[in-house]
C-alpha positions in Angstrom: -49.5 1.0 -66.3 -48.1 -2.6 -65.6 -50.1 -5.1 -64.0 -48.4 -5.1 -60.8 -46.3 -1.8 -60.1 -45.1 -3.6 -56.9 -43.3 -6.4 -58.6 -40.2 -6.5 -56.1 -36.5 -7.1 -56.7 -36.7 -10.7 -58.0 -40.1 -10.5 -60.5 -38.9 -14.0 -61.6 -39.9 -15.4 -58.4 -43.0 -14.0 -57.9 -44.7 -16.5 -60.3 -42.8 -19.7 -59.3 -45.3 -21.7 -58.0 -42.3 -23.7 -56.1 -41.4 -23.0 -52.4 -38.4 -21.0 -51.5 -36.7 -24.0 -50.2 -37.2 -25.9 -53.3 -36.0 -22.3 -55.3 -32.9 -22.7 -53.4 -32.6 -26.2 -53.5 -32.5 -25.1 -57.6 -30.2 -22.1 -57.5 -27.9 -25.2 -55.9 -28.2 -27.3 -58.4 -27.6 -25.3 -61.1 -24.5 -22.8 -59.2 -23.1 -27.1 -58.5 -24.2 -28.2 -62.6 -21.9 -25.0 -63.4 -19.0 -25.4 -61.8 -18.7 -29.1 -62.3 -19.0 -28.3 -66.3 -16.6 -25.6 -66.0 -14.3 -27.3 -63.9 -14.8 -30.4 -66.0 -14.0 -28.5 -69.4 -10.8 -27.0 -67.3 -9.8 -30.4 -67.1 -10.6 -31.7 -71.0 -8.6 -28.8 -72.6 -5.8 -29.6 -69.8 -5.9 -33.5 -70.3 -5.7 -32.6 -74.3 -2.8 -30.4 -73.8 -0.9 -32.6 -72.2 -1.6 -35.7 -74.2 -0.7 -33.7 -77.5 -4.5 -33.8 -78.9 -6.8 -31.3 -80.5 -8.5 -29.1 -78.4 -12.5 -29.9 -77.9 -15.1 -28.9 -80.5 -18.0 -28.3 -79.9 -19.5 -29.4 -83.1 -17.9 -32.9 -82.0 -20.8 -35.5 -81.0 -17.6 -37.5 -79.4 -16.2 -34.6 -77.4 -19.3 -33.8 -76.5 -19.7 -37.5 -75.0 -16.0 -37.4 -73.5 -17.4 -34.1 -71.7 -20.1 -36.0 -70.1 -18.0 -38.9 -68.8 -15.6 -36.6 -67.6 -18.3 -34.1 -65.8 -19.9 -37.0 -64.8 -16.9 -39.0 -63.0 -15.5 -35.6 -61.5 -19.4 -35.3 -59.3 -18.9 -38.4 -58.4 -15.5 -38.2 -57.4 -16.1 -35.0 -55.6 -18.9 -36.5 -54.1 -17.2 -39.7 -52.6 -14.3 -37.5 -50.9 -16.9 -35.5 -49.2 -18.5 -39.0 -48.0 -15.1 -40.0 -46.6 -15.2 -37.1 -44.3 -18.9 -37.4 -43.0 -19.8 -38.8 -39.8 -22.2 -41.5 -40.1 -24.9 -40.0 -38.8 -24.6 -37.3 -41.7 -23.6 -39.6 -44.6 -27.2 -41.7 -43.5 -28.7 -38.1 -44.4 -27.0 -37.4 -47.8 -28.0 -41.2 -48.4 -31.6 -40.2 -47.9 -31.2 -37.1 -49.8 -29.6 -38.8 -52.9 -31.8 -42.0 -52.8 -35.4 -39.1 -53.5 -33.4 -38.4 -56.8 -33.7 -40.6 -60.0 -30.4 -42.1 -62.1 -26.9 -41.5 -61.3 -25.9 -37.9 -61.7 -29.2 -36.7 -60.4 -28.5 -38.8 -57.0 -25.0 -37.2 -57.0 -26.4 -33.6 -57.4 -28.8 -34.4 -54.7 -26.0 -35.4 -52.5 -24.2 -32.2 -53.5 -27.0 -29.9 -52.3 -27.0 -31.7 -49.8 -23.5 -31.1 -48.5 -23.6 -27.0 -49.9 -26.7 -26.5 -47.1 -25.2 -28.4 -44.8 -21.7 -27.3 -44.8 -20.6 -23.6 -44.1 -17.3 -24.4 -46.0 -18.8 -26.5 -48.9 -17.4 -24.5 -51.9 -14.0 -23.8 -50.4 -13.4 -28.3 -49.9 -15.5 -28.3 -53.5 -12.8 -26.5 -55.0 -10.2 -28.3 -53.0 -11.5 -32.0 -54.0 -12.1 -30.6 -58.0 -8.2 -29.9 -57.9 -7.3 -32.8 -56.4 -9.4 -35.2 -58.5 -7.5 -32.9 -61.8 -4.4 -33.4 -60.3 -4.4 -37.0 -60.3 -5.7 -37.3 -64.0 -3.3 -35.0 -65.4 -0.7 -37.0 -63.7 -1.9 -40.4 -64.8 -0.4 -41.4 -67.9 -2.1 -41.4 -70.6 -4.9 -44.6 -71.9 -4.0 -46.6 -75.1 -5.9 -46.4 -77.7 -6.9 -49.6 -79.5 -4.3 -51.6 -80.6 -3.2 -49.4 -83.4 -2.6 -47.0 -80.9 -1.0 -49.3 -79.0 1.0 -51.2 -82.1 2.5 -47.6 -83.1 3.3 -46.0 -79.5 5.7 -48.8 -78.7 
């Protein structure tokens, strides 16, 4: 006979020594983590496409470090056009939120939590700022490359 026959629906919770707000404050997080990385790789594979280049690897140690940079300046991106349509009073509360978190994307994150509890319509202007922000890079021409790059493309 198990331990406790009365476990519940969500056993994984039942040993979390972590408050439910801080459980959801997680779930957040890592729902927010997710769909920046897929939206972020969406965008890599779209932005190599168009720009004639290999498709990502994931063996790559400098794809991987182009996924980063581009996961990380989509948050932030995302993040800022939310600002823009705060009200003051409200963007002094995501400051507060952000500035408890350490380092850059962790501050972002925390601003994105944030904004999904505080917002009934946070995923539906997520996915609408994500597309936007992919719009404009794909639309953007494309960087040189060092000067060979830029010796040969002329």
């Amino acid at each position: 006979m198990s331990a406790n026959p009365f476990s519940g629906a969500f056993p994984h919770q039942h040993h979390d020594p972590r408050g439910l707000v801080e459980r959801i404050e997680a779930q957040l997080r890592e729902r927010i983590e997710e769909a920046v990385e897929m939206a972020g790789l969406k965008l890599m594979v779209d932005l190599r496409e168009r720009h004639h280049r290999p498709a990502p690897e994931t063996s790559s140690e400098a794809d991987r470090r182009e996924f980063e940079q581009i996961t990380t300046e989509l948050l932030q991106r995302v993040r800022d056009a939310f600002r823009t349509e705060l009200g003051p009073e409200t963007r002094a509360e995501m400051d507060a939120a952000e500035a408890r978190a350490q380092g850059t994307r962790a501050s972002a994150l925390a601003g994105h939590v944030f904004l999904a509890r505080r917002l009934p319509d946070y995923w539906q202007r997520f996915d609408a700022h994500q597309a936007d922000y992919a719009r404009q890079q794909l639309e953007a021409p494309e960087p040189k490359r060092g000067w060979l790059g830029r010796l040969f493309s002329q």
